[in-house]
C-alpha positions in Angstrom: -21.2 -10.9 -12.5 -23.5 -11.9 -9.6 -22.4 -15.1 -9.0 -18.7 -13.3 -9.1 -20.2 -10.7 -5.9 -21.2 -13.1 -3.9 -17.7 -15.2 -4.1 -16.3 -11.7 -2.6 -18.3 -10.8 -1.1 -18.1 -11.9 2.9 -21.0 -12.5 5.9 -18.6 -10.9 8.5 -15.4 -9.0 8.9 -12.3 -10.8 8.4 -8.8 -10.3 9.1 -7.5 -10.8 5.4 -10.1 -10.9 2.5 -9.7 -14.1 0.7 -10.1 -12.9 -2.8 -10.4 -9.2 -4.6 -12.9 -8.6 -7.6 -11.3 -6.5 -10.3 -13.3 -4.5 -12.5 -11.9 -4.4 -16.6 -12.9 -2.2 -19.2 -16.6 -1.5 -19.4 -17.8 -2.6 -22.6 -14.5 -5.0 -23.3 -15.9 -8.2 -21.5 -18.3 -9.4 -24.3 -15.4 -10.0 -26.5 -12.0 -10.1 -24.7 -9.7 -11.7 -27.3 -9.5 -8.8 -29.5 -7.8 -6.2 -27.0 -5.5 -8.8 -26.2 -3.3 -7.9 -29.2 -2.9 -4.4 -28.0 -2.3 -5.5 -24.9 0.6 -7.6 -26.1 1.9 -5.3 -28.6 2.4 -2.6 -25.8 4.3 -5.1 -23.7 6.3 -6.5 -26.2 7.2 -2.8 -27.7 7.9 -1.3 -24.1 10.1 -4.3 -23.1 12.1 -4.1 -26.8 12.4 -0.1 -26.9 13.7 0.2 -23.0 15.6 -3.1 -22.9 17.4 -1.6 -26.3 18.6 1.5 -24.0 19.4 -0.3 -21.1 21.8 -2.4 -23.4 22.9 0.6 -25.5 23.8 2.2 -22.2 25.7 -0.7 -20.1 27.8 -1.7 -23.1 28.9 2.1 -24.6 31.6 3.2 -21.7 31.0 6.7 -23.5 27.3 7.2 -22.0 28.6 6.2 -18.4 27.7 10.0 -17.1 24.9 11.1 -14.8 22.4 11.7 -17.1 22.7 8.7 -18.9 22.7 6.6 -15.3 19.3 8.4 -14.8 17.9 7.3 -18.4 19.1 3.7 -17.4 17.1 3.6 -14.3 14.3 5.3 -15.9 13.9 2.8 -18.5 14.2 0.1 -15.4 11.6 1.4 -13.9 9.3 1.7 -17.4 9.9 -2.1 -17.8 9.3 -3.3 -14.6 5.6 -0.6 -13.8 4.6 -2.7 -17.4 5.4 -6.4 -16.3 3.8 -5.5 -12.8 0.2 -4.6 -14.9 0.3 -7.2 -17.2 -0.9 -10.7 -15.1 -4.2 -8.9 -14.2 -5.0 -7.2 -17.5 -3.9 -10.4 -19.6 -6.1 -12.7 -17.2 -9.2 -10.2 -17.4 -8.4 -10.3 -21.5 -7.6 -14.1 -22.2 -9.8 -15.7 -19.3 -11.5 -13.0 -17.7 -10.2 -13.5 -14.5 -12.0 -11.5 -12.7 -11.4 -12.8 -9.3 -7.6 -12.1 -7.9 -6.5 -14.0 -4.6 -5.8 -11.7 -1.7 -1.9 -12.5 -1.5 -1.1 -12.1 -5.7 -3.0 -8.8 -5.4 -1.1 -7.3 -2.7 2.4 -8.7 -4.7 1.2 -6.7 -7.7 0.2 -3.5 -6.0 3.7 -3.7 -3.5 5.5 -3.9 -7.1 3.1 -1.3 -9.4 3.5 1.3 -6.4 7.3 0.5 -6.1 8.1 1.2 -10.1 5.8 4.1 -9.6 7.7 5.6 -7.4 10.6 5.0 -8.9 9.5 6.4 -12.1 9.1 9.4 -10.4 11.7 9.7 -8.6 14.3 9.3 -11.5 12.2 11.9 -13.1 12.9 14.4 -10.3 16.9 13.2 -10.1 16.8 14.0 -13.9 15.0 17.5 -13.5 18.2 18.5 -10.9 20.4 17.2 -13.2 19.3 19.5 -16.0 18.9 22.0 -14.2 22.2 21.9 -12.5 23.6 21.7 -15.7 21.8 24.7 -17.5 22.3 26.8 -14.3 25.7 26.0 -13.2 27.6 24.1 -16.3 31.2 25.3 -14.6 30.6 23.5 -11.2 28.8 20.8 -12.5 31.3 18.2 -13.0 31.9 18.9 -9.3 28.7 18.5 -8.0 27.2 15.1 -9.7 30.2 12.9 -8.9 30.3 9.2 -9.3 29.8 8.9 -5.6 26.8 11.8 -5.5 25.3 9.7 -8.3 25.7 6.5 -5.9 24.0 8.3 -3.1 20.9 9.2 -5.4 20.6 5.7 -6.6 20.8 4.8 -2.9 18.4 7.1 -1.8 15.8 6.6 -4.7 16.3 2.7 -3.7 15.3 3.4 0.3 12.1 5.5 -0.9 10.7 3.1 -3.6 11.2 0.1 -0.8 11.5 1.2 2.4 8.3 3.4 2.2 6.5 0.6 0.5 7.4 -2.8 2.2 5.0 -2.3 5.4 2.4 -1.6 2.8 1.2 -5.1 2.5 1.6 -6.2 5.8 -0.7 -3.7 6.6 -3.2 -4.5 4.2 -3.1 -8.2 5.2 -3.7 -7.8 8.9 -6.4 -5.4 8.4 -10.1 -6.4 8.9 -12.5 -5.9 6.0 -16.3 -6.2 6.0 -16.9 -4.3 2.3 -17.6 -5.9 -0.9 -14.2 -6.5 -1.9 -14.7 -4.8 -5.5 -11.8 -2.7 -7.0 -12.2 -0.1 -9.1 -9.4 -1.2 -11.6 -7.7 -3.8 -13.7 -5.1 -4.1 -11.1 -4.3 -3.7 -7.3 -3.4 0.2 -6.2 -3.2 0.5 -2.4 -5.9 3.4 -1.6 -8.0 1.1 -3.6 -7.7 -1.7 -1.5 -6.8 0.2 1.9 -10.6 1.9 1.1 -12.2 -1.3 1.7 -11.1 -2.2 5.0 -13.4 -1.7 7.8 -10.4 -0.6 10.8 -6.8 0.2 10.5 -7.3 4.2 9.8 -3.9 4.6 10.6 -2.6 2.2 7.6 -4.9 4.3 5.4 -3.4 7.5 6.6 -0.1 5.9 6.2 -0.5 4.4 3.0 -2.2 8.0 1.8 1.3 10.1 3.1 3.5 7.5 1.2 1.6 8.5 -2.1 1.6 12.3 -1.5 5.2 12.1 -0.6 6.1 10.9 -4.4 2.9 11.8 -6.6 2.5 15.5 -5.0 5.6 16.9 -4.1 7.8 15.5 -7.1 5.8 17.2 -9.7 5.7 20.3 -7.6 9.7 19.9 -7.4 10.1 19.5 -11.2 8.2 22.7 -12.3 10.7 24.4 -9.8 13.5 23.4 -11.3 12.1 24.2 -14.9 11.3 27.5 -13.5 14.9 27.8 -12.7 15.6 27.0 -16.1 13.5 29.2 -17.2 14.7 31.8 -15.3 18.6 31.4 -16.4 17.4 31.0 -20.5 16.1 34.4 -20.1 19.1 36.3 -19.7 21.2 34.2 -22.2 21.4 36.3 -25.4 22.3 33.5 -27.8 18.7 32.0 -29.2 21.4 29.1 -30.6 21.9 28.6 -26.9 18.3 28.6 -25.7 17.7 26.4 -28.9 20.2 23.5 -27.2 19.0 23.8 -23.7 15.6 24.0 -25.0 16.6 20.5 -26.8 18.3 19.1 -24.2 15.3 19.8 -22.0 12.6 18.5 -24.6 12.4 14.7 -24.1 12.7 14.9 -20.1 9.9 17.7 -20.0 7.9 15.7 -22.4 8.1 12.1 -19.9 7.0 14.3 -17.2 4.2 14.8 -18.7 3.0 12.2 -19.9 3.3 10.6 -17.0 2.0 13.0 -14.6 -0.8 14.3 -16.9 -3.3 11.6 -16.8 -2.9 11.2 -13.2 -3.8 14.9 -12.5 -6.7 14.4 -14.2 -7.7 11.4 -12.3 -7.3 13.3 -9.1 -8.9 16.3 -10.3 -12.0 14.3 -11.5 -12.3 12.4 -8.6 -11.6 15.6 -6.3 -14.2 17.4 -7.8 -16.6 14.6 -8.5 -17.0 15.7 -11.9 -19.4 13.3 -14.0 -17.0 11.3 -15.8 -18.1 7.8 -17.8 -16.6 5.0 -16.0 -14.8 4.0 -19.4 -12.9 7.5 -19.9 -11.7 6.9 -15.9 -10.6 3.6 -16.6 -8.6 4.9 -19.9 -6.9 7.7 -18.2 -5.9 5.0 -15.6 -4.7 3.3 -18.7 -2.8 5.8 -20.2 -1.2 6.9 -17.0 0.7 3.1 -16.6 1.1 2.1 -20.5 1.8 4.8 -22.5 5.3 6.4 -20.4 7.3 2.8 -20.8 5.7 2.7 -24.5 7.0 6.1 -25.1 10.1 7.2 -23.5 12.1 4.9 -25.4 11.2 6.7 -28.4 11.3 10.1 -26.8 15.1 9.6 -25.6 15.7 7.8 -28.9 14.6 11.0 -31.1 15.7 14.0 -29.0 19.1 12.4 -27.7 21.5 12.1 -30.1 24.1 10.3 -28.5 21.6 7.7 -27.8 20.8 7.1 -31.9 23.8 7.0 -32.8 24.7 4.8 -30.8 21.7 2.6 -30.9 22.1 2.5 -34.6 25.5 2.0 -33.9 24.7 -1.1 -32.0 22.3 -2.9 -34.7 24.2 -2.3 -37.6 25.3 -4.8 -39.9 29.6 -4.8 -39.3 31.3 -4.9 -42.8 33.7 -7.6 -43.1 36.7 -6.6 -45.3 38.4 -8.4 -47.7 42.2 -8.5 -47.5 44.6 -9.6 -50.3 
């Protein structure tokens, strides 16, 4: 690990640091071919369980409605926040690669920041959505048009990558005279925008683009459950509070899970409380892996429409036999 340090570790300030030292699982280095099969596993299962719904959606004209669009995009986003972890944590398990060059790390954080904010976003779009549709069913074929729906997608597309292209040309014209040692298994911007030595601004800037998404969304998704709330409590039917409740229960359950861990992170780090390095560096884990590992099976259980027709899909056909 020393001889690692001093590789990125510079004698002055430069204006792009050649290489970034990532920092894996404490206790995992001594034998990293064994945690490779999780690793693996996760991918493979994520990619298989949200590429399943993405097909399943596209090809059944019947789930072409708004809240099937927002599942679609949801599961884009799951697949692509999984392929953007995977280089560094498969090159810290297979070769431990600990040493990233400055340019592929600010590629992967561009893209793990983008599908983050994505993910959220989509989570929001589907929190309206159910909420429009609990708390105004009769004007909400009006309200989510197809060319509403278009407009969301547009505008979820300008905050994922207009807030997030200057990022790293920020990052690479700033001057940095720290250790260049992360405090993860991959590249996340306030890590990297903590090391530089000048640019305040681009940390300030880089700090509002994360608030903007990881603060206000959440706050903006408990409204609207509040909303729901607040209209299930003067609906006398418990059959009715039973469906919305239902309708409600994968959606509320992806929020969580994805916002969750990253709560606690802040709250930890907020409040400085003594936390082992390994527990941090699971909840970091937890916070990228687990949502594209299991929303797929979430929306597979609590949707019908979705089994049936993923069943549907990858059944055997009967062939008949005429006479």
């Amino acid at each position: 690990m020393s001889t690692l340090l001093t590789q990125v570790i510079p004698n002055s300030s430069t204006s792009m640091a050649p290489t970034f030292l990532l920092v894996g699982m404490p206790g995992l280095s001594a034998a990293p071919s064994w945690w490779t099969i999780p690793l693996i596993a996760v991918y493979l299962l994520s990619a298989l369980g949200n590429g399943t719904i993405l097909c399943v959606i596209a090809l059944e004209p019947t789930l072409h409605r708004p809240m099937y669009f927002f599942l679609f995009l949801l599961s884009v986003s799951d697949i692509g926040l999984v392929t953007s972890l995977m280089p560094t944590l498969l090159g810290l398990a297979l070769a431990d690669a600990y040493i990233v060059p400055a340019s592929a790390c600010l590629l992967q954080m561009f893209f793990i920041h983008v599908f983050s904010v994505m993910e959220s976003s989509v989570l929001l779009a589907m929190a309206f959505d159910r909420a429009l549709a609990i708390c105004c069913p009769l004007h909400y074929p009006a309200l989510l048009t197809n060319g509403t729906i278009k407009k969301i997608g547009m505008v979820i597309a300008f905050r994922c990558l207009g807030l997030h292209i200057p990022l790293p040309f920020l990052l690479a014209h700033m001057s940095y005279c720290r250790p260049q040692i992360l405090t993860h298994s991959y590249c996340l911007h306030p890590d990297v925008a903590r090391l530089a030595c000048s640019g305040a601004w681009g940390a300030v800037y880089s700090l509002s683009v994360v608030l903007s998404a990881m603060a206000l969304d959440p706050l903006l998704i408990f409204f609207s459950y509040g909303l729901i709330g607040r209209v299930l409590q003067g609906v006398g039917s418990s059959e009715d509070c039973w469906k919305a409740g239902q309708t409600c229960a994968a959606h509320l359950s992806a929020v969580l899970l994805f916002y969750t861990p990253m709560i606690l992170l802040a709250l930890i780090n907020r409040l400085k409380l003594p936390l082992p390095q390994p527990a941090h560096t699971l909840l970091s884990y937890v916070h990228f892996l687990l949502p594209p590992l299991i929303n797929p099976v979430l929306y597979s259980v609590k949707m019908k429409e979705i089994r049936e027709r993923t069943l549907k899909r990858f059944q055997p056909k009967k062939v008949g036999c005429t006479q």
